[in-house]
C-alpha positions as CSV (number, residue, x, y, z in Angstrom):
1,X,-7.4,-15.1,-1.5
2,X,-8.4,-13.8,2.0
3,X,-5.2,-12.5,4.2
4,X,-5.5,-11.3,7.7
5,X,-3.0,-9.5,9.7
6,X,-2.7,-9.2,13.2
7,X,-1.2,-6.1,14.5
8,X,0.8,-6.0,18.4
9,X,-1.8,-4.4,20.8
10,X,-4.0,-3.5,18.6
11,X,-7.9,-5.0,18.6
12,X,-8.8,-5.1,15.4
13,X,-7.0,-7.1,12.8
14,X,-6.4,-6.2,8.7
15,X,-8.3,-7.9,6.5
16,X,-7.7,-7.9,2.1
17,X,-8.2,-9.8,-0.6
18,X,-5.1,-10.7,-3.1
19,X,-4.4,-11.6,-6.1
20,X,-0.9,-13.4,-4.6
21,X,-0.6,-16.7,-3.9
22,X,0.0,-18.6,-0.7
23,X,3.6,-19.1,-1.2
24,X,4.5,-15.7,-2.4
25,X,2.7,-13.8,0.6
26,X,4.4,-17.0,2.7
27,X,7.8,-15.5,1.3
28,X,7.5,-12.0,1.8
29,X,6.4,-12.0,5.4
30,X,9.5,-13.8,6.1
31,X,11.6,-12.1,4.5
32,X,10.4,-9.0,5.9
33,X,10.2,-10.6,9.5
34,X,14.2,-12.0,8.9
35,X,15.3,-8.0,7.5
36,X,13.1,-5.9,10.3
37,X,11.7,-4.1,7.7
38,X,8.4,-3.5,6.4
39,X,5.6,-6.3,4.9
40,X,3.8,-4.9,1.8
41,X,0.8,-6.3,0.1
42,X,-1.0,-5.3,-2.8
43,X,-4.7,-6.0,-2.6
44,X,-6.9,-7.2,-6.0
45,X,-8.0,-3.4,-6.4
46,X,-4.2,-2.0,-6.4
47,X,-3.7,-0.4,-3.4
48,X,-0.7,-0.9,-1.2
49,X,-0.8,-2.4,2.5
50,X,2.8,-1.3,4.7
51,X,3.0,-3.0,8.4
52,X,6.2,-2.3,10.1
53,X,7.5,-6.3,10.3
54,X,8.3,-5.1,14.2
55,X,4.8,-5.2,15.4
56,X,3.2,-8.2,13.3
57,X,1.0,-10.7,15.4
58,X,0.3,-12.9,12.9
59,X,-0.4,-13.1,9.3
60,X,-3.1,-15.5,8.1
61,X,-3.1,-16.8,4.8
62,X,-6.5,-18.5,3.6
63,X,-7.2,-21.0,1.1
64,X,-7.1,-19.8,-2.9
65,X,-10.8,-19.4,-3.9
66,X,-11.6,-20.6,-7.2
67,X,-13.5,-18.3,-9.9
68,X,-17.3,-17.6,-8.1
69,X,-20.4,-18.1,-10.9
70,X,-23.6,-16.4,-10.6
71,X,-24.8,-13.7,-8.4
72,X,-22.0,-13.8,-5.7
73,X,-19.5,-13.2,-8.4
74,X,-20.7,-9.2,-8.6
């Protein structure tokens, strides 16, 4: 699924795809918006995404894509 992050005064906004499901990325940015500490997400090819909870705009959360067929899936 798609995620985007908006960052405090910043322009441009981060954009990954993940493995984790609504809910579970749902959870963690809360919790890590309720502690002050730091939101991490992992993204389908393993690497690790760390935005200070602090400066967060907004975290979007799109819709789970089911498995793509043909060409699109390369």
């Amino acid at each position: 699924m798609e995620i985007k992050i908006g960052i405090q005064n910043v322009g441009r906004e981060i954009v990954l795809e993940s493995a984790q499901n609504a809910d579970e990325v749902a959870t963690l940015v809360s919790e890590a918006i309720s502690k002050g500490a730091e939101l991490r997400l992992t993204d389908d090819k393993g690497r690790v995404v760390i935005v200070p909870a602090n400066v967060l705009g907004y975290v979007e959360v799109g819709a789970e894509e089911s498995r793509r067929v043909g060409f699109g899936a390369l």
